[in-house]
KEPATI-649418 format. One record per residue (C-alpha): residue in one letter; z, x, y. Coordinates in steps of 0.25 Angstrom, whole numbers, padded with zeros to 4 digits, always signed. Last residue first. Layout:
! residues N
AZXY;...
***
This chain:
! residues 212
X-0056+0143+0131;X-0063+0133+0122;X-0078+0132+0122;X-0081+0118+0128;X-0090+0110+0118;X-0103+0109+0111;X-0104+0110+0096;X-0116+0108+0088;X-0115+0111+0072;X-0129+0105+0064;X-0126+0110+0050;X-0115+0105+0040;X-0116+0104+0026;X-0106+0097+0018;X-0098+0101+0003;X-0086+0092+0002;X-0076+0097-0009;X-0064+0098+0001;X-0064+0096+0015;X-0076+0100+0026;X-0076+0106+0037;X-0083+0110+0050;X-0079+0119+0062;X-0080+0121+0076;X-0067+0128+0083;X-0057+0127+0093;X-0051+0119+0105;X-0041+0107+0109;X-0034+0106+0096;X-0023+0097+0091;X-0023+0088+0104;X-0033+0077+0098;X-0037+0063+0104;X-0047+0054+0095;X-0062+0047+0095;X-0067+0047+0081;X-0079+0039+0077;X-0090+0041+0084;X-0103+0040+0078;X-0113+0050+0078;X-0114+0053+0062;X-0098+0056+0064;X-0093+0056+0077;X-0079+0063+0080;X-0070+0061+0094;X-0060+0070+0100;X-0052+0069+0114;X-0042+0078+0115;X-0051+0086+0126;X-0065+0084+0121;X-0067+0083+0107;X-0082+0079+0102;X-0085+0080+0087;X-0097+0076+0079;X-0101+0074+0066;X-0114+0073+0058;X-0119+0068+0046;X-0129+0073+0035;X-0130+0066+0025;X-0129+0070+0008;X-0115+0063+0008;X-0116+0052+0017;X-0105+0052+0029;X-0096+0041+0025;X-0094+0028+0033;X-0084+0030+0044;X-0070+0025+0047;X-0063+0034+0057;X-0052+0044+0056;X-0043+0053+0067;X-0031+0061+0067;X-0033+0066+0051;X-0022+0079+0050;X-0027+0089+0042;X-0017+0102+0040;X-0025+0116+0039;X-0015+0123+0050;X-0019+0110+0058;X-0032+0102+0055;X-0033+0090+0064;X-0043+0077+0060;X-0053+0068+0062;X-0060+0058+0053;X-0072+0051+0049;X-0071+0041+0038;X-0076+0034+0026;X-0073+0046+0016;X-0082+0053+0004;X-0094+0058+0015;X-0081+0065+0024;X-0082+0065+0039;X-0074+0076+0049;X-0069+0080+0062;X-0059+0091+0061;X-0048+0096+0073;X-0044+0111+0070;X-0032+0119+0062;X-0036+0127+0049;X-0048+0133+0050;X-0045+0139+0065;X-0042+0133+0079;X-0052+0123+0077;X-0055+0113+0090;X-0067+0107+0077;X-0070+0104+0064;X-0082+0097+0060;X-0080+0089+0048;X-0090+0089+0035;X-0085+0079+0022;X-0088+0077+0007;X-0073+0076+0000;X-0067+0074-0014;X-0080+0071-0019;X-0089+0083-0011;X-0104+0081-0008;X-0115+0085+0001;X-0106+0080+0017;X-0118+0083+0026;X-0114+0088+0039;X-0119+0088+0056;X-0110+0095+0065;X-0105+0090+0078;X-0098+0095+0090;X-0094+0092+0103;X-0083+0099+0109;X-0071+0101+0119;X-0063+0113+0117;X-0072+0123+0108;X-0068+0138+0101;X-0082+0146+0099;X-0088+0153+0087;X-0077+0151+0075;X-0085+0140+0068;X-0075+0136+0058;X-0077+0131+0044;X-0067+0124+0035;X-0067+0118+0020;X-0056+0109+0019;X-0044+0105+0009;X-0049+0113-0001;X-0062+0119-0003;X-0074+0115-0010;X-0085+0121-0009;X-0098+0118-0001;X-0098+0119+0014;X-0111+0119+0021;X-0117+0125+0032;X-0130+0120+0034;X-0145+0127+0035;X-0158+0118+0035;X-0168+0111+0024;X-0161+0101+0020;X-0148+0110+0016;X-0148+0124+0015;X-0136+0131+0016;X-0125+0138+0024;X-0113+0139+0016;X-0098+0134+0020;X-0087+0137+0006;X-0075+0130+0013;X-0062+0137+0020;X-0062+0145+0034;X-0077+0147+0034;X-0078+0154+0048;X-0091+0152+0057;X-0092+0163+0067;X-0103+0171+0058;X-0113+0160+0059;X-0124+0160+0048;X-0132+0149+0052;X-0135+0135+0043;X-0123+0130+0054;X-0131+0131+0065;X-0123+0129+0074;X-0126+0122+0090;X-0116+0126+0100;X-0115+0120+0114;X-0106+0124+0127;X-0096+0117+0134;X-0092+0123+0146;X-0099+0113+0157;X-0090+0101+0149;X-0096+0087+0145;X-0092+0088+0130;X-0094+0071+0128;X-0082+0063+0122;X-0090+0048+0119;X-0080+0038+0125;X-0074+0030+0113;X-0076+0018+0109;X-0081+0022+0097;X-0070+0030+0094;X-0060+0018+0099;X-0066+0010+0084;X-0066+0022+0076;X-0052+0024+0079;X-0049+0011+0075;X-0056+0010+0063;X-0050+0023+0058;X-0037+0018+0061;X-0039+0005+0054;X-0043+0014+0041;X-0030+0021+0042;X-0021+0011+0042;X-0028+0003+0031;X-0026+0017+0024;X-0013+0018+0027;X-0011+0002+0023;X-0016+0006+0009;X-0008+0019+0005;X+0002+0011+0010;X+0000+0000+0000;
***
């Protein structure tokens, strides 16, 4: 019975924060200082550092991705250790191939280190679309959404904008997570994914305010 009322609970939540999402003002990096960075994750890039995971560039329908493709537990982590960022707009385009306990791609994002950043992500074996904190490796959800799920075999996108404390997540151009965050207000680009997913990734744009 709680089991059942908690995740009631949880569903109405999600609607609800779907519902203001929508609403919401679209955030927009309109600063002089922000600059643009278009990665081509099929390129060898020596300031990309593979904290946990097996990630390989590979071919896939006709063009270089980065993939990740073992198993690795909780979370395979990769952190693009080239410029720290305030404000930021970024998206990354992913293709969950396969996994049975979990097929999912997430842009991570303000990253001090593998181990303590904000995280964006969708799973292709879950209805929803969520947000969370990593601190010191412990995952905390602070915001989720109700989605139908990323087709395995598809390539999808998401997309991030944080501005301030304000954060809000898009995933195949909706938006669906609008939500306020003091954990981090500046770091590194990354991507993830958790447990036996294997997912490509290509397509990284990031514009924002370097940090200071």
């Amino acid at each position: 019975m709680k089991t059942t009322l908690a995740v009631l609970s949880l569903l109405a939540i999600s609607a609800a924060a779907t519902a203001a999402a929508l609403d919401a003002p679209r955030l927009t990096i309109t600063s002089p200082e922000a600059l643009t960075m278009k990665e081509d994750l099929g390129q060898e890039n020596a300031k990309w550092k593979f904290v946990t995971g097996q990630w390989v560039r590979r071919a896939s329908g006709g063009r270089q991705v980065l993939a990740q493709t073992a198993e690795t537990q909780p979370w395979a982590v990769a952190i693009l250790e080239d410029r720290k960022f305030e404000d930021i707009d970024v998206t990354v385009r992913f293709r969950p191939i396969s996994g049975k306990e979990d097929a999912s791609g997430g842009i991570i994002f303000r990253a001090r280190d593998g181990r303590n950043y904000l995280l964006a992500r969708a799973n292709a074996l879950e209805n929803n679309f969520r947000l969370y904190t990593m601190r010191d490796g412990q995952r905390r959800m602070i915001a989720s959404a109700t989605v139908t799920e990323p087709k395995l075999g598809e390539w999808h996108s998401i997309r991030v904008v944080a501005k301030g404390t304000k954060v809000q997540a898009y995933l195949d151009d909706a938006l669906l997570l609008d939500h306020e965050d003091r954990t981090f207000t500046g770091g590194y680009i990354g991507l993830w994914t958790k447990a036996d997913s294997v997912t490509e990734f290509a397509d990284l744009v990031i514009a924002g305010t370097p940090a200071k």
